[in-house]
C-alpha positions, -999 to +999 in steps of 0.1 A: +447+419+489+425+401+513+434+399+552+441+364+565+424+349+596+446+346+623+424+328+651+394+325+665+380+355+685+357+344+709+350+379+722+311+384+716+305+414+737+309+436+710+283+432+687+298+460+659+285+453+623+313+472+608+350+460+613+385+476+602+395+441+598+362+421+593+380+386+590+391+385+622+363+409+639+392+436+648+388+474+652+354+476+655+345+514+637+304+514+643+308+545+662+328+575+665+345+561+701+351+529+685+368+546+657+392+567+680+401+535+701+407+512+665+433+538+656+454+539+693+448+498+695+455+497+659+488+516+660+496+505+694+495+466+693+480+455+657+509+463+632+526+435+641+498+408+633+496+418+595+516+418+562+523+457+555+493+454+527+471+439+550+478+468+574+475+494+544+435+478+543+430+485+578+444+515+584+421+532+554+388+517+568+398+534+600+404+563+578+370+562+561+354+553+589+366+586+609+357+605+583+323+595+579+319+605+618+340+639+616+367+625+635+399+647+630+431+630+629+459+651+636+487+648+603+513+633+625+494+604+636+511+574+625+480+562+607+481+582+581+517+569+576+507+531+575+478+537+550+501+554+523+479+587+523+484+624+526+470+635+555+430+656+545 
């Protein structure tokens, strides 16, 4: 399942090389704060953007990409619910 391009982000500032959603540069997860905020912005204001597959994709990049850091994710977060995985 591939994620579809929504709209251009003009938003350069960030200059991540690893995105949750690397067709739209969204959720950058190049660093262990960028990971924690993906999840909250993720969660918080992103569901409603993608299909629920697309949002399964996302959701386990953030995933892997917290932990590859060592970033504990409690087993009630939502995330874990959105990706279709059993909390580690």
């Amino acid at each position: 399942m591939a994620i579809k391009k929504r709209k251009e982000n003009t938003a350069s500032s960030v200059k991540a090389t690893k995105y949750a959603d690397p067709v739209n540069k969204k959720y950058p997860i190049d660093s262990p704060e960028h990971v924690r905020a993906a999840i909250v912005y993720f969660i918080r204001y992103g569901l409603k953007f993608y299909t629920k597959q697309e949002a399964q994709l996302v959701a386990r990049r953030i995933l892997r990409a917290a932990k590859e850091y060592g970033i504990n994710i409690s087993k009630d977060n939502k995330i874990w619910q959105i990706a279709g995985v059993e909390p580690a």
